[in-house]
PQR file of N, CA, C, O and H, with PARSE charges and radii, in Angstrom:
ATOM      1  N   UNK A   1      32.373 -59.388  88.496 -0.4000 1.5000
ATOM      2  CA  UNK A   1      33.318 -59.079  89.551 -0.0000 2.0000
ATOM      3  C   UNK A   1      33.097 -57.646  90.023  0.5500 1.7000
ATOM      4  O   UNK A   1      33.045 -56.766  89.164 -0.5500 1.4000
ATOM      5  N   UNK A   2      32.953 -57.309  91.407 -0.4000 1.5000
ATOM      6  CA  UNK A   2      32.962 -56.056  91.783 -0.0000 2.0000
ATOM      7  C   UNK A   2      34.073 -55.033  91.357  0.5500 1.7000
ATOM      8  O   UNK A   2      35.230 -55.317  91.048 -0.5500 1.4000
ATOM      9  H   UNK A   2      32.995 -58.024  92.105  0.4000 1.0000
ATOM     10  N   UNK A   3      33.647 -54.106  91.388 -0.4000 1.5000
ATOM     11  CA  UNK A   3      35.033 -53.407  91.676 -0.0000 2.0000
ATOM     12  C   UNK A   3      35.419 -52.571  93.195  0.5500 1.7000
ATOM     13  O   UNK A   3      34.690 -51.961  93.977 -0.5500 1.4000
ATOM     14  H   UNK A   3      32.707 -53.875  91.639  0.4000 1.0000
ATOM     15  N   UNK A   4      36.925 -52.855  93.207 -0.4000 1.5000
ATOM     16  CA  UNK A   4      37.669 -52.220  94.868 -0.0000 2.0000
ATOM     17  C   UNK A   4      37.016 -50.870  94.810  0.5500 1.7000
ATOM     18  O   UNK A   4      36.502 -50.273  93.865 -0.5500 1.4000
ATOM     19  H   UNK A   4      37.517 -53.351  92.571  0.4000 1.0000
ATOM     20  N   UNK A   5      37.207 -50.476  96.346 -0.4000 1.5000
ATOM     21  CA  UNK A   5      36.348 -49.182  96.720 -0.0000 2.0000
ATOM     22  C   UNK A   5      37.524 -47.919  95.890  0.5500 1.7000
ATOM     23  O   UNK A   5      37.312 -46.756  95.547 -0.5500 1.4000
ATOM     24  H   UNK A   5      37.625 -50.961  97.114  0.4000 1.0000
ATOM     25  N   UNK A   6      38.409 -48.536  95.819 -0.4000 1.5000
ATOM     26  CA  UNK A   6      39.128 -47.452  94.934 -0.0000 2.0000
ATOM     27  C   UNK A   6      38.965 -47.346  93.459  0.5500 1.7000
ATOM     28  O   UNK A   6      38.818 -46.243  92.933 -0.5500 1.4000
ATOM     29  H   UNK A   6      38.580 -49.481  96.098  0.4000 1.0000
ATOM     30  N   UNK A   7      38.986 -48.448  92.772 -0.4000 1.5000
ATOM     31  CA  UNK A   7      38.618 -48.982  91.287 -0.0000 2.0000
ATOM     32  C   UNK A   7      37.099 -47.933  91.228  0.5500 1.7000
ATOM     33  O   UNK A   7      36.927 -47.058  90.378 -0.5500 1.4000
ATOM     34  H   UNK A   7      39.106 -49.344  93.200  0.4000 1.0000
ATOM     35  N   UNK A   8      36.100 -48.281  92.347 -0.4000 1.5000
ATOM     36  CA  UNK A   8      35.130 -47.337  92.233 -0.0000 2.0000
ATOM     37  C   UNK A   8      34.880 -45.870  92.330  0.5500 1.7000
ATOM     38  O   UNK A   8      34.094 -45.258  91.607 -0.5500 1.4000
ATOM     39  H   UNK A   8      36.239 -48.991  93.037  0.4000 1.0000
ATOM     40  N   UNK A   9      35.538 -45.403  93.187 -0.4000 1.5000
ATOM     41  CA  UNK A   9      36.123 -44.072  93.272 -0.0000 2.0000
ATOM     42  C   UNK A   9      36.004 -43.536  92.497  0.5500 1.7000
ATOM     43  O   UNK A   9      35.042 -42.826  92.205 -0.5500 1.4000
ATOM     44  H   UNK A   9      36.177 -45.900  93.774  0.4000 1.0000
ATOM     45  N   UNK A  10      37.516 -43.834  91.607 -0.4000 1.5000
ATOM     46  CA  UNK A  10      38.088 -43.849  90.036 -0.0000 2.0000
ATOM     47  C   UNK A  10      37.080 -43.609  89.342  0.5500 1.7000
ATOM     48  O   UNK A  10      36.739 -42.511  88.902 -0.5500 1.4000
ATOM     49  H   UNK A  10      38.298 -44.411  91.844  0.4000 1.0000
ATOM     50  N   UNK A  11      36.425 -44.880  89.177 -0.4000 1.5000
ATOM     51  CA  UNK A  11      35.377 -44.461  87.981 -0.0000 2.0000
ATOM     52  C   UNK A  11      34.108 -43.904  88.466  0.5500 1.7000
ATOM     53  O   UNK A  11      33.274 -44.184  87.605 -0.5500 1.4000
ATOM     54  H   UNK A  11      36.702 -45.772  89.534  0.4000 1.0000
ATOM     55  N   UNK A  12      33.593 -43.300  89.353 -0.4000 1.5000
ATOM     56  CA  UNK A  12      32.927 -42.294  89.555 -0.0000 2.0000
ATOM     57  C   UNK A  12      33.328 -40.654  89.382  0.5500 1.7000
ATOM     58  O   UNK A  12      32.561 -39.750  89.051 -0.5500 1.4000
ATOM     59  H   UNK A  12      34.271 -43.072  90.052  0.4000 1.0000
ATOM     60  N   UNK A  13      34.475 -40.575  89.644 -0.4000 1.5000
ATOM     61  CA  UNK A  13      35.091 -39.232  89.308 -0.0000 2.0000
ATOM     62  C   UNK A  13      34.940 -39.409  87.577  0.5500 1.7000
ATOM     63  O   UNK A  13      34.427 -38.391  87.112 -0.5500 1.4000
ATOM     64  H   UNK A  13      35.098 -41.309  89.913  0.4000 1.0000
ATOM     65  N   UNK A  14      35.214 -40.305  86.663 -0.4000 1.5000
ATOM     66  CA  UNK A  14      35.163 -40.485  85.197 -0.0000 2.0000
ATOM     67  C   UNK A  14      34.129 -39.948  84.835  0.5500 1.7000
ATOM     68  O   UNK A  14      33.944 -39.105  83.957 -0.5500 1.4000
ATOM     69  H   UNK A  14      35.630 -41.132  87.041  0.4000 1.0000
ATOM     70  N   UNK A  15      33.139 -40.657  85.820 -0.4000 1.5000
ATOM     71  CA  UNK A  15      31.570 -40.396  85.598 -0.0000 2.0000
ATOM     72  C   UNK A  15      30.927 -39.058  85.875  0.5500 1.7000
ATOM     73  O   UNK A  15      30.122 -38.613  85.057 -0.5500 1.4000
ATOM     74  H   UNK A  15      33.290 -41.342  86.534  0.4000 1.0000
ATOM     75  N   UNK A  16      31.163 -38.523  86.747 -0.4000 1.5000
ATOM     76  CA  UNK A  16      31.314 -37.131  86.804 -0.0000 2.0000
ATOM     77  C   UNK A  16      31.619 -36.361  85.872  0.5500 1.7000
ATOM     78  O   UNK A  16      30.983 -35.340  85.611 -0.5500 1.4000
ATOM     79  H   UNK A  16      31.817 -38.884  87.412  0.4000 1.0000
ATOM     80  N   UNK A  17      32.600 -36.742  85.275 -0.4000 1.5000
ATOM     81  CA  UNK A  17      33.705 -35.857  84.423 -0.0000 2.0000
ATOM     82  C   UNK A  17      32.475 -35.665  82.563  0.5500 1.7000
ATOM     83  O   UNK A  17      32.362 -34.755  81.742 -0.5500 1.4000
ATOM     84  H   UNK A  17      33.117 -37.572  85.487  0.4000 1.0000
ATOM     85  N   UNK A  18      32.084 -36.524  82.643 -0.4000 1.5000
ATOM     86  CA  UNK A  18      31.340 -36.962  81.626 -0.0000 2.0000
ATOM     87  C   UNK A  18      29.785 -36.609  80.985  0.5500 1.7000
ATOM     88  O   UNK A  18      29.442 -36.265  79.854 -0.5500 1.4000
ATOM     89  H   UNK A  18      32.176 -37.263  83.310  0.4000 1.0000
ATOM     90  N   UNK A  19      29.122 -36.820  82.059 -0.4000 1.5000
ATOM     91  CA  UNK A  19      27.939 -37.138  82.863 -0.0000 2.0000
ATOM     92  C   UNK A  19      27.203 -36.327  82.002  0.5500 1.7000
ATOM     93  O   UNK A  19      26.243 -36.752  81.359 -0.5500 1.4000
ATOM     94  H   UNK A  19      29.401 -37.099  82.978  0.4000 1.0000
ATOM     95  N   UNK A  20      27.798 -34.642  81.939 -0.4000 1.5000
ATOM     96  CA  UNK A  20      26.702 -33.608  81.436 -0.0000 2.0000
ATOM     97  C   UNK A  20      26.897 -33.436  80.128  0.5500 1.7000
ATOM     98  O   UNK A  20      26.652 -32.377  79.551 -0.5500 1.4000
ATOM     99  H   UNK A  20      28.578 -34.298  82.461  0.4000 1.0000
ATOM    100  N   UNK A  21      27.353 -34.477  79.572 -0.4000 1.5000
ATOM    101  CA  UNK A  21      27.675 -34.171  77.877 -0.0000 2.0000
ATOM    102  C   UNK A  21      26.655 -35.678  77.564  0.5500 1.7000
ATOM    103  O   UNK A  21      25.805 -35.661  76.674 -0.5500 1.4000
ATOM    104  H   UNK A  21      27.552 -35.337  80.041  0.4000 1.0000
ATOM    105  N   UNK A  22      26.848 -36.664  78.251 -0.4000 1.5000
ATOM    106  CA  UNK A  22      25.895 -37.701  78.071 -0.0000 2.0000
ATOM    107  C   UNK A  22      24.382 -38.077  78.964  0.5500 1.7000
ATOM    108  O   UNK A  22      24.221 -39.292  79.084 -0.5500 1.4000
ATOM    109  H   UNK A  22      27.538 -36.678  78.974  0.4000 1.0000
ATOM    110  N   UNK A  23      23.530 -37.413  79.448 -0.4000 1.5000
ATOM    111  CA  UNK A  23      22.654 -37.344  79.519 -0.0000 2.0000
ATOM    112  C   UNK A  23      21.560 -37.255  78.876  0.5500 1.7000
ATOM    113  O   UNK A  23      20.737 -38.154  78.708 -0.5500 1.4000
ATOM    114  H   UNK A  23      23.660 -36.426  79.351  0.4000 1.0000
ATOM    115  N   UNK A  24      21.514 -36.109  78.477 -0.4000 1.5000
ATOM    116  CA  UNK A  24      20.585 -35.879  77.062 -0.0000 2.0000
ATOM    117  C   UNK A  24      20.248 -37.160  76.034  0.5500 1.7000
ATOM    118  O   UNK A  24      19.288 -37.910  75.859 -0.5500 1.4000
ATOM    119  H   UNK A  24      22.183 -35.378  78.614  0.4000 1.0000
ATOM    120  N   UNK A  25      21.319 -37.019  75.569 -0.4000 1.5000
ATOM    121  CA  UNK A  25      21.398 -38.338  74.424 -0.0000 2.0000
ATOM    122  C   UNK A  25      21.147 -39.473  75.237  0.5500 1.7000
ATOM    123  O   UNK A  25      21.010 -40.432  74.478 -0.5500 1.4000
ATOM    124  H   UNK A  25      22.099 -36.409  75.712  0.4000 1.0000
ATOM    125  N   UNK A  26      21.042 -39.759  76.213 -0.4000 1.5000
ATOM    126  CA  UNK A  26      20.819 -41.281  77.004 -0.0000 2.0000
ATOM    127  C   UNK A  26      18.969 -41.182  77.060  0.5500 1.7000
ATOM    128  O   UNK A  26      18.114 -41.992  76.703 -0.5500 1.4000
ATOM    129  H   UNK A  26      21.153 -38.980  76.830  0.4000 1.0000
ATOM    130  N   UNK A  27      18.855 -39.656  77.742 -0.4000 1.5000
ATOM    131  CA  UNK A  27      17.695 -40.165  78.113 -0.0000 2.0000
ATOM    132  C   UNK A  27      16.821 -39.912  76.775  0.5500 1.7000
ATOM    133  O   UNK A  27      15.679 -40.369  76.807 -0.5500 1.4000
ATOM    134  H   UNK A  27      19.550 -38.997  78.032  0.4000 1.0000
ATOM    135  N   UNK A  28      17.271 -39.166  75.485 -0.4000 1.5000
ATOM    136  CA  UNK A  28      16.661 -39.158  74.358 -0.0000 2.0000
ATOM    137  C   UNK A  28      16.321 -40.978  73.951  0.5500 1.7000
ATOM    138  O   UNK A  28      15.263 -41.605  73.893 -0.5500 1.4000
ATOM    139  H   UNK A  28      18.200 -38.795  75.459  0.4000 1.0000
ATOM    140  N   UNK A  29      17.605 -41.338  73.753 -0.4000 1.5000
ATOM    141  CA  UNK A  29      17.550 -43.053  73.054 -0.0000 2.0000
ATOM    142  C   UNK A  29      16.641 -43.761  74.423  0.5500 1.7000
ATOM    143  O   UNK A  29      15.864 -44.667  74.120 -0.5500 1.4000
ATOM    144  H   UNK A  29      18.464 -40.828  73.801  0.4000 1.0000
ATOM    145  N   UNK A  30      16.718 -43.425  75.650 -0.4000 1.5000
ATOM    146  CA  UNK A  30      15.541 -44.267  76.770 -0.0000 2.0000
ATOM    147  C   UNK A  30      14.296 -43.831  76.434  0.5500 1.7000
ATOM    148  O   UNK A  30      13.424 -44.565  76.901 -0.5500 1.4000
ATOM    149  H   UNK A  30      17.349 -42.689  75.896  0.4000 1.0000
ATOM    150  N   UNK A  31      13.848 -42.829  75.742 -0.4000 1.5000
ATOM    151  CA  UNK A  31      12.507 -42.538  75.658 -0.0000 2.0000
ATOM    152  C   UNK A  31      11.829 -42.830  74.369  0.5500 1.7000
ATOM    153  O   UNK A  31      10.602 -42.913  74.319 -0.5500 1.4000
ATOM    154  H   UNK A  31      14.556 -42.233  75.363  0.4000 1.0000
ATOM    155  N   UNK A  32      12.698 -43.012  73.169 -0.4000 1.5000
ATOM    156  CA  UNK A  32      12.582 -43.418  71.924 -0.0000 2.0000
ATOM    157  C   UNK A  32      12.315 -45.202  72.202  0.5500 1.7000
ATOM    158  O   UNK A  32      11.493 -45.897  71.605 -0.5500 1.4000
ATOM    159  H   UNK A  32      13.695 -42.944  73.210  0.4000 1.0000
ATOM    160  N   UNK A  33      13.226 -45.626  73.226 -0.4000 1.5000
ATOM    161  CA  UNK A  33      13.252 -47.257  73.469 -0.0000 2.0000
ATOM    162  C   UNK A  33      12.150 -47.702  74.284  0.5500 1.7000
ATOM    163  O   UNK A  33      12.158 -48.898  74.574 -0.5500 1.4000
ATOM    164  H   UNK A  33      13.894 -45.061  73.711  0.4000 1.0000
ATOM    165  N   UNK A  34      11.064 -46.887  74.778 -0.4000 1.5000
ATOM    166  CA  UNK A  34      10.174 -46.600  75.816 -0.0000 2.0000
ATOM    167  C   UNK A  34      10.829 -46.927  77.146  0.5500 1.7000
ATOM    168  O   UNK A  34      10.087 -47.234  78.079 -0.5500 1.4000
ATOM    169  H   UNK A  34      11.057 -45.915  74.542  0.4000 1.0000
ATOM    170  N   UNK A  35      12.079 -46.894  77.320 -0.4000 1.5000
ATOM    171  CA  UNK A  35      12.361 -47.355  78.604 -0.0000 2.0000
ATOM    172  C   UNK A  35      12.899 -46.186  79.690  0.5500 1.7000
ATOM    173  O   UNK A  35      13.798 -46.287  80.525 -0.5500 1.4000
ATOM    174  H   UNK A  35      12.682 -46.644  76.562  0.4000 1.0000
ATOM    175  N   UNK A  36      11.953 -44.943  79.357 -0.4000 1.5000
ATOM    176  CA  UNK A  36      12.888 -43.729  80.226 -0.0000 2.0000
ATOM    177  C   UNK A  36      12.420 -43.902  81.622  0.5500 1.7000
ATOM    178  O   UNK A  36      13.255 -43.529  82.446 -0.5500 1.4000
ATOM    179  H   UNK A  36      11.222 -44.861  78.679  0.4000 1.0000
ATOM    180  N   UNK A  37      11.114 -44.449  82.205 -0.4000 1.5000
ATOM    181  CA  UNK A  37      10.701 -44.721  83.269 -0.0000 2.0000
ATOM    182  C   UNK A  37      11.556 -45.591  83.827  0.5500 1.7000
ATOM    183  O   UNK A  37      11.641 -45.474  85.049 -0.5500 1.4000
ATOM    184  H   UNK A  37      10.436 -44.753  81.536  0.4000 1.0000
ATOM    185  N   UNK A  38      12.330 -46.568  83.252 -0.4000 1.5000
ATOM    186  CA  UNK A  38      13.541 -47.233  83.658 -0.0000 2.0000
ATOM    187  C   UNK A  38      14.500 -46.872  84.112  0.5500 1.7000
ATOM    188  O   UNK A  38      14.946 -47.125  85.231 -0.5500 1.4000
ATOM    189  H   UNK A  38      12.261 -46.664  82.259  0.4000 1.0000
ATOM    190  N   UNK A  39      14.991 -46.154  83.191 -0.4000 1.5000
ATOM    191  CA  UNK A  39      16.177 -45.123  82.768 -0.0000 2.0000
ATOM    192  C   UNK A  39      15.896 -44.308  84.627  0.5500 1.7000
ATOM    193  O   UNK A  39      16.462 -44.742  85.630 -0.5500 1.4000
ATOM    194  H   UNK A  39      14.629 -45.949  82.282  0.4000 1.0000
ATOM    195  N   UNK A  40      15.131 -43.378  84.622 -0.4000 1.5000
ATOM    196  CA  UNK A  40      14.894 -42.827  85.561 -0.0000 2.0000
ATOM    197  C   UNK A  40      14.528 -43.135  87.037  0.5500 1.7000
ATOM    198  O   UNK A  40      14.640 -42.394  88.013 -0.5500 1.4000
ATOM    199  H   UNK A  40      14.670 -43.025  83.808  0.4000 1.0000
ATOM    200  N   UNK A  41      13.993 -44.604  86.951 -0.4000 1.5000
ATOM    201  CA  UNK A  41      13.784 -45.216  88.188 -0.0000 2.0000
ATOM    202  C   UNK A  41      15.133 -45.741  88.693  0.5500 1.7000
ATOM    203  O   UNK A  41      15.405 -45.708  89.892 -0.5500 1.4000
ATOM    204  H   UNK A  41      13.902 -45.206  86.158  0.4000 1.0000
ATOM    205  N   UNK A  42      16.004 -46.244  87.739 -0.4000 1.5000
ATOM    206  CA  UNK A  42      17.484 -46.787  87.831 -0.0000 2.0000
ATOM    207  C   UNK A  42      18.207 -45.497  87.984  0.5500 1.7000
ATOM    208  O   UNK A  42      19.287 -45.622  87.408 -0.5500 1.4000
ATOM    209  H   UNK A  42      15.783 -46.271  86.764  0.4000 1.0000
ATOM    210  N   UNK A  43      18.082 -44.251  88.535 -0.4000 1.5000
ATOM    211  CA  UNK A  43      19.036 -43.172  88.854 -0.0000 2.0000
ATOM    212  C   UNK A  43      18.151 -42.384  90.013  0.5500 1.7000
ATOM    213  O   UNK A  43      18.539 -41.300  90.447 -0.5500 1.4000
ATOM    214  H   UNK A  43      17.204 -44.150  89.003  0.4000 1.0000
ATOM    215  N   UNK A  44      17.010 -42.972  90.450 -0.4000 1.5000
ATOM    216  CA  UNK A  44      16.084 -42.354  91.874 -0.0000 2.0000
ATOM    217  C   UNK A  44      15.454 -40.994  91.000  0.5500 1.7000
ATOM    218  O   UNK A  44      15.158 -39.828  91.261 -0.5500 1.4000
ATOM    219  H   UNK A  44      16.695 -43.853  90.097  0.4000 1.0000
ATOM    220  N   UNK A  45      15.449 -41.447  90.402 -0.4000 1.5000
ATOM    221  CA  UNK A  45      14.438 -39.990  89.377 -0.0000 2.0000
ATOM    222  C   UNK A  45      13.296 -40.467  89.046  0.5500 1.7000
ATOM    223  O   UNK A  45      12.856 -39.953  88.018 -0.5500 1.4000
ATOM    224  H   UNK A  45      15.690 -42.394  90.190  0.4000 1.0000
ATOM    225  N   UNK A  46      12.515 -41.402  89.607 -0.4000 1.5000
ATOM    226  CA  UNK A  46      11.278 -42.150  89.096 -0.0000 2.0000
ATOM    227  C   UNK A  46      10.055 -41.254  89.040  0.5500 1.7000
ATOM    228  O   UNK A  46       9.224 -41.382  88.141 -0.5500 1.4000
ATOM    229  H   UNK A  46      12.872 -41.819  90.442  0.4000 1.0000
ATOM    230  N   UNK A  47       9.926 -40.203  90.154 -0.4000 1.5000
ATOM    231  CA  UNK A  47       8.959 -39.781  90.483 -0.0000 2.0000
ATOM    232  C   UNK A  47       9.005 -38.164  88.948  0.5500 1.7000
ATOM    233  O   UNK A  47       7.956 -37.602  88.633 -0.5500 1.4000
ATOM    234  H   UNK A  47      10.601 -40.099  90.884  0.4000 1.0000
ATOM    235  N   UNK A  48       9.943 -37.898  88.504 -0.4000 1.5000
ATOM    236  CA  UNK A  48       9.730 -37.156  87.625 -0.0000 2.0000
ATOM    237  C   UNK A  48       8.765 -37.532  85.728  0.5500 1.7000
ATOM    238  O   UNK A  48       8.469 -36.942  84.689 -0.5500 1.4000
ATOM    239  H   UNK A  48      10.795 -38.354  88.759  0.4000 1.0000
ATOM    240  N   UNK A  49       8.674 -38.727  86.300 -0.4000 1.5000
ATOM    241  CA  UNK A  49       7.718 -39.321  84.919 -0.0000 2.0000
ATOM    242  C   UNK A  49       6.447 -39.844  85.354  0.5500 1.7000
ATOM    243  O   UNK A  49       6.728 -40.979  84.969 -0.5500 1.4000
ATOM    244  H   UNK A  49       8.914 -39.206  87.145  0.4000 1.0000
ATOM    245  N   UNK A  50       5.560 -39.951  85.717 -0.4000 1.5000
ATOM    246  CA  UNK A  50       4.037 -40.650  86.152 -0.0000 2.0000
ATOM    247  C   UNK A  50       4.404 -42.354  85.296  0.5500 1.7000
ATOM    248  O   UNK A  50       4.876 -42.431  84.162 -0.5500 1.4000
ATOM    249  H   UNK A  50       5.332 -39.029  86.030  0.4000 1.0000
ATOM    250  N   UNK A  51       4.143 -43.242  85.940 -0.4000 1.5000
ATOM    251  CA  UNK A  51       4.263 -44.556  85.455 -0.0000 2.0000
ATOM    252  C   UNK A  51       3.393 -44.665  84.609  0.5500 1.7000
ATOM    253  O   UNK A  51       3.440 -45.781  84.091 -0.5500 1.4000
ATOM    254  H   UNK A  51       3.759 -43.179  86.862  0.4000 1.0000
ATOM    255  N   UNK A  52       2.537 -43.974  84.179 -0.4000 1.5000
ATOM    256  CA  UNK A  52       2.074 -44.105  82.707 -0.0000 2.0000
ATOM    257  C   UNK A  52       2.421 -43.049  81.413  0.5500 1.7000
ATOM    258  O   UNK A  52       1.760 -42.366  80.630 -0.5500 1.4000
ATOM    259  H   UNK A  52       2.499 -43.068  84.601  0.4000 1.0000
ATOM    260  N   UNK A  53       3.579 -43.277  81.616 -0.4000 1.5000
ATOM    261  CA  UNK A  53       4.225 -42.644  80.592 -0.0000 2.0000
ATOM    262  C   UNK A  53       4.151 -41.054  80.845  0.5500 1.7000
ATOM    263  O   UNK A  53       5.138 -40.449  80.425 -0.5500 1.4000
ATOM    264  H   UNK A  53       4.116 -43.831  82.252  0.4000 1.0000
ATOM    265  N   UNK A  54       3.295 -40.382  81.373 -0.4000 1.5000
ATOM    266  CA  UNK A  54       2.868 -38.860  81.194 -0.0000 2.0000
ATOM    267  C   UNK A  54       3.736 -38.149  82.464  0.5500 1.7000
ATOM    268  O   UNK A  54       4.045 -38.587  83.572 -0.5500 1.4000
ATOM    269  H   UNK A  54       2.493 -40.873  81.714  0.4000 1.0000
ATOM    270  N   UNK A  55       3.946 -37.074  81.910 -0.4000 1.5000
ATOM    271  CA  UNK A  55       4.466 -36.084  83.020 -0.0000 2.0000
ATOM    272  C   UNK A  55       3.557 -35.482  84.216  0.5500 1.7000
ATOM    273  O   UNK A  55       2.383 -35.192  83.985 -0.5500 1.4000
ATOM    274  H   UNK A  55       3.695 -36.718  81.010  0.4000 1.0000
ATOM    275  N   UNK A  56       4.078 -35.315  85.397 -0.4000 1.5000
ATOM    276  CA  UNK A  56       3.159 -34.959  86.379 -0.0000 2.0000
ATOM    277  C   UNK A  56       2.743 -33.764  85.918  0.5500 1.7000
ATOM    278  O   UNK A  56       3.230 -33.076  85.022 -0.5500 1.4000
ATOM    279  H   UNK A  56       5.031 -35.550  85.585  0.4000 1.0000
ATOM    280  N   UNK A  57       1.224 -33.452  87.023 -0.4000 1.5000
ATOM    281  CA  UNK A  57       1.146 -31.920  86.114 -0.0000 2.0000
ATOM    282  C   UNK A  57       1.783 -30.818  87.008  0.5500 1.7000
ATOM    283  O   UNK A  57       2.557 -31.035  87.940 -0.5500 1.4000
ATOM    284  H   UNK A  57       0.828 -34.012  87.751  0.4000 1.0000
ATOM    285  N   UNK A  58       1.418 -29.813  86.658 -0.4000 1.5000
ATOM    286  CA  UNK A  58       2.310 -29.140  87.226 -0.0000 2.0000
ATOM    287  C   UNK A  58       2.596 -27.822  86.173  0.5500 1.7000
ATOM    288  O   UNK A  58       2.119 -27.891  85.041 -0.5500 1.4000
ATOM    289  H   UNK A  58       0.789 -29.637  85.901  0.4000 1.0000
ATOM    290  N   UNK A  59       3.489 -26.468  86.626 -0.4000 1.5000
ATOM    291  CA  UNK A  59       3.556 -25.692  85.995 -0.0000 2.0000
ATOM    292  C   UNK A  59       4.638 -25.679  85.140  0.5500 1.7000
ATOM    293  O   UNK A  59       5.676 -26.226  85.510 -0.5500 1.4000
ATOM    294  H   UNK A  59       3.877 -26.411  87.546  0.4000 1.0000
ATOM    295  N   UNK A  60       4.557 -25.019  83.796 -0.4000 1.5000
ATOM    296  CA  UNK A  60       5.843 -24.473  83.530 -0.0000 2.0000
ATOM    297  C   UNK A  60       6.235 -23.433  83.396  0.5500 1.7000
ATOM    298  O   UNK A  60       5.283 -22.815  82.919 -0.5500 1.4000
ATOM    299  H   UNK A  60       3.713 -24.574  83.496  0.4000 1.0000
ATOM    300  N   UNK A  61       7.163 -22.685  83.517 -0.4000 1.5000
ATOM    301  CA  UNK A  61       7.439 -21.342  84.011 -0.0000 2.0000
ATOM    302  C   UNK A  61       8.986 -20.799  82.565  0.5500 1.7000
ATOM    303  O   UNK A  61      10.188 -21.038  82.685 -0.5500 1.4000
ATOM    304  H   UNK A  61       7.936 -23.187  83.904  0.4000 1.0000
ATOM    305  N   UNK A  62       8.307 -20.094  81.424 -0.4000 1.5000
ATOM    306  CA  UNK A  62       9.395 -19.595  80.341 -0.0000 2.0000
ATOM    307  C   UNK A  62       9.664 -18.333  80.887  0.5500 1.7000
ATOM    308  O   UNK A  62       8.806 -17.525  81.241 -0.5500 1.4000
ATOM    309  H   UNK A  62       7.331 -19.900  81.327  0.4000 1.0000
ATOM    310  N   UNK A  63      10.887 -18.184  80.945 -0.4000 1.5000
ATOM    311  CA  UNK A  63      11.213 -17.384  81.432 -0.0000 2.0000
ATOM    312  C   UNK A  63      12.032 -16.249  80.066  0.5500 1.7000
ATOM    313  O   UNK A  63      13.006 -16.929  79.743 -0.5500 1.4000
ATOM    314  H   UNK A  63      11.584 -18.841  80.657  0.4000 1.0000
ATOM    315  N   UNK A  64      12.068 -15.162  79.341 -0.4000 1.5000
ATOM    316  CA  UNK A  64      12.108 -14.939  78.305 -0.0000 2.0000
ATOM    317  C   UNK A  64      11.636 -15.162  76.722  0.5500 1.7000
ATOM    318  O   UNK A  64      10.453 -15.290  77.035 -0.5500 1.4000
ATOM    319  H   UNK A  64      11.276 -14.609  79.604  0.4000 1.0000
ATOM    320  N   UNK A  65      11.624 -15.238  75.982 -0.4000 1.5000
ATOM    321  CA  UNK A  65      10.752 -14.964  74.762 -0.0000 2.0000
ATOM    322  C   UNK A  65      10.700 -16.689  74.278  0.5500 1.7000
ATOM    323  O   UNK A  65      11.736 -17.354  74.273 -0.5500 1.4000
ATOM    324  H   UNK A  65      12.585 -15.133  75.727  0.4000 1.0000
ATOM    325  N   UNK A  66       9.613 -17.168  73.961 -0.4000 1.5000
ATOM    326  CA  UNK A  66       9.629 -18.848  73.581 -0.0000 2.0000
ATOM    327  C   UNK A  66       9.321 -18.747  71.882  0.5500 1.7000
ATOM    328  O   UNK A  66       8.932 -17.755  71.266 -0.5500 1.4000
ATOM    329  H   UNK A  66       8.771 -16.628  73.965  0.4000 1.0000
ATOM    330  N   UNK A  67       9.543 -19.723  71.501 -0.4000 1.5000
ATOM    331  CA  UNK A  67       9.413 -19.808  70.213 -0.0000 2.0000
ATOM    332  C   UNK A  67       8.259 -21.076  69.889  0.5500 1.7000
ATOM    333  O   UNK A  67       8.003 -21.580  68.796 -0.5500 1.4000
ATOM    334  H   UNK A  67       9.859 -20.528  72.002  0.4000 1.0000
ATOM    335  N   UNK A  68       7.655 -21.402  71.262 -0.4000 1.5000
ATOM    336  CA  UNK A  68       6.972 -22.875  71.733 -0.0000 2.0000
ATOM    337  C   UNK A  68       5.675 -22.348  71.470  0.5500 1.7000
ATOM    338  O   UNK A  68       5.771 -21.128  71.599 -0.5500 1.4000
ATOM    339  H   UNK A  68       7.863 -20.992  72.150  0.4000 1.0000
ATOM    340  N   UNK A  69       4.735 -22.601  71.225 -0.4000 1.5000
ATOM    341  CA  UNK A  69       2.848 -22.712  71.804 -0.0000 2.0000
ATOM    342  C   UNK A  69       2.981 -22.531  72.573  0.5500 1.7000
ATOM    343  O   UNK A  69       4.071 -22.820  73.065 -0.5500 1.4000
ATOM    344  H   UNK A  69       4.656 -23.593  71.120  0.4000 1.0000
ATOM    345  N   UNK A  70       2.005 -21.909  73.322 -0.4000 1.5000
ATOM    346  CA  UNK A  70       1.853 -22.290  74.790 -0.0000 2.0000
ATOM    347  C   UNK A  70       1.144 -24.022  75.246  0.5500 1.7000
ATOM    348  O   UNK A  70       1.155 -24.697  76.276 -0.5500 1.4000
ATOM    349  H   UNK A  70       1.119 -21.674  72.922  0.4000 1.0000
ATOM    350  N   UNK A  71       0.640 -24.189  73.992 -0.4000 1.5000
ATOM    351  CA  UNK A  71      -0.432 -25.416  73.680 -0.0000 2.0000
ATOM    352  C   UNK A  71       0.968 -26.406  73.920  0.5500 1.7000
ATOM    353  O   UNK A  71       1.172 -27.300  74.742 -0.5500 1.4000
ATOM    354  H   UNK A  71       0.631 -23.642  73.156  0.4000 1.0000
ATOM    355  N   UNK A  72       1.482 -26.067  73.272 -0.4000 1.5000
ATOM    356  CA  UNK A  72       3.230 -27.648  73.086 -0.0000 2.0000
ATOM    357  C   UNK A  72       3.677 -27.653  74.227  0.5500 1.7000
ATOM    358  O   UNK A  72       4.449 -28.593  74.419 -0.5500 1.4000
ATOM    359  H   UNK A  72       1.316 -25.341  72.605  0.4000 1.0000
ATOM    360  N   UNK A  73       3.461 -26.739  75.414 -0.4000 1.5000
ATOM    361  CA  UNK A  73       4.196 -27.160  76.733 -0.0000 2.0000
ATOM    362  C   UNK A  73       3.486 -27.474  77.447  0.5500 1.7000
ATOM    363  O   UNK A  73       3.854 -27.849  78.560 -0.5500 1.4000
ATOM    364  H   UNK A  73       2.834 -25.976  75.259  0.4000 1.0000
TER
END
């Protein structure tokens, strides 16, 4: 059953409210499940993963002291 344009509203403001505490952990368990290309195509974020699993290339830019390789990024 759909929900009314208000019922939707509603729970988009929820979703909002929420959103930046559950991300992380979503797209952690989508990438562990191999399904983050999913995950991400189902929110118009497709183009941030290469459909074979790999990240586009591209730079990365640390901005203050890393504790990373440069090799690990």
């Amino acid at each position: 059953m759909a929900l009314s344009q208000y019922e939707l509203m509603d729970l988009c403001d929820a979703v909002e409210a929420r959103i930046a505490d559950a991300i992380v952990p979503a797209i952690m368990r989508a990438n562990r499940a191999d399904e983050l290309n999913d995950l991400l195509e189902l929110l118009g974020m497709g183009d941030l993963v290469a459909q074979d699993g790999r990240r586009p290339r591209g730079k990365i830019i640390v901005l203050g002291a890393s504790e990373v390789k440069e090799r690990k990024l």
